[in-house]
C-alpha atoms as one frame of an Amber mdcrd trajectory, in Angstrom:
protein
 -16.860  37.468  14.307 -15.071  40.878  14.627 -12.506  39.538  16.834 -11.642
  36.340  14.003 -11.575  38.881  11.333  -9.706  41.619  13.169  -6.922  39.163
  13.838  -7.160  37.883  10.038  -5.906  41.336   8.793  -3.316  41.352  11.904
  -1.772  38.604  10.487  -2.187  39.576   6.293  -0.501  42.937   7.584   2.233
  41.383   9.522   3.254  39.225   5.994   1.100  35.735   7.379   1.875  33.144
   9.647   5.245  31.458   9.512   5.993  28.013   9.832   8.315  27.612  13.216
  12.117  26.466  12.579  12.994  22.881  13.083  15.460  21.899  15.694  18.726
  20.382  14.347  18.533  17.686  16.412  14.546  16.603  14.788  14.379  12.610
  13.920  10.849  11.984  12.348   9.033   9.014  13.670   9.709   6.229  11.551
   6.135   5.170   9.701   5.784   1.432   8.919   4.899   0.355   5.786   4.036
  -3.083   5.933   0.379  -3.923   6.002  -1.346  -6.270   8.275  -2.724  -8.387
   5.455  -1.410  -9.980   2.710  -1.551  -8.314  -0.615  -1.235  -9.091  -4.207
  -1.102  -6.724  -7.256  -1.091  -7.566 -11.146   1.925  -5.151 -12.999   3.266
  -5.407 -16.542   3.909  -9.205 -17.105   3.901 -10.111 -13.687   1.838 -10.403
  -9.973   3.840  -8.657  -7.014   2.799 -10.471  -3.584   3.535  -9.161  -0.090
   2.795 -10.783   2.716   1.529  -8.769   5.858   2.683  -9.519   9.374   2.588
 -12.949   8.803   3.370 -15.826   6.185   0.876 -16.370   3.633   0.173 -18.640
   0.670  -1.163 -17.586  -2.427  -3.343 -19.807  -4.901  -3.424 -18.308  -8.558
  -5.969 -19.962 -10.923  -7.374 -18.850 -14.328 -10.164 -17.119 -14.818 -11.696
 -20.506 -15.974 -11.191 -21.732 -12.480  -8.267 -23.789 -12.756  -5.151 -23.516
 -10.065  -2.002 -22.456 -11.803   0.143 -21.732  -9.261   0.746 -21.823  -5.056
   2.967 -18.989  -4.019   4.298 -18.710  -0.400   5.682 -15.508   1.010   7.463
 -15.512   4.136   6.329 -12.678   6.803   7.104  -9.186   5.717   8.647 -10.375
   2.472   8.238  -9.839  -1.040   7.683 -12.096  -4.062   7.078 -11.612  -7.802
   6.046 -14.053 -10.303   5.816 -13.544 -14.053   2.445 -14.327 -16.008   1.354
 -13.891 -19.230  -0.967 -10.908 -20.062  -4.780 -11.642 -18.980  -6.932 -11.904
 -15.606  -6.423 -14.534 -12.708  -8.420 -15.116  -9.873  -6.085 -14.851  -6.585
  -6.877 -16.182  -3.479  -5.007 -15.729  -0.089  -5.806 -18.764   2.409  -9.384
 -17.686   3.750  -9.031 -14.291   4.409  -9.749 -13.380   0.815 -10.257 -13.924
  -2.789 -10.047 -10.975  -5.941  -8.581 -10.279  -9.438  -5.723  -9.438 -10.817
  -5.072  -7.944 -14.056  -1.523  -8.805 -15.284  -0.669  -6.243 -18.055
């Protein structure tokens, strides 16, 4: 405990620990963001769909139950779809069901 402590003050005394330079030459990694499953997100006066590594369809019915729209989404793509204010039920094949508050 000494030893941790003695080389705490060290480094307070020297002015702290730097972070080391970064080469010139430094590329990050590039991070993927597409997701593996299909998603689909209410927004103001609409429902944003993305679909993950593969195509999906998306089945939007009213909260009373009944289908309003089918909305396919080719792999890695985007779609958005305007709706009226209120909550929908949205279901993605038979991988999932939730939701969606359209604002």
């Amino acid at each position: 405990m000494k030893r941790v402590l003695y080389i705490a003050v060290c480094l307070l005394a020297l002015g702290g620990v730097h972070a080391l330079p970064v080469p010139d030459n430094f590329l990050p990694q590039k991070v993927e963001t597409a997701t593996a499953t299909p998603v689909a997100q209410g927004a103001e006066g609409r429902i944003v769909f993305t679909a993950g590594n593969s195509d999906a369809t998306f089945n939007i019915y009213s909260i009373t139950g009944q289908l309003i729209k089918v909305v396919r989404v080719a792999a890695e793509q985007r779609a958005s779809v305007e709706f009226p204010k209120g909550f929908y039920i949205v279901k993605c094949g038979n991988q999932w069901s939730r939701k969606v508050v359209v604002r």
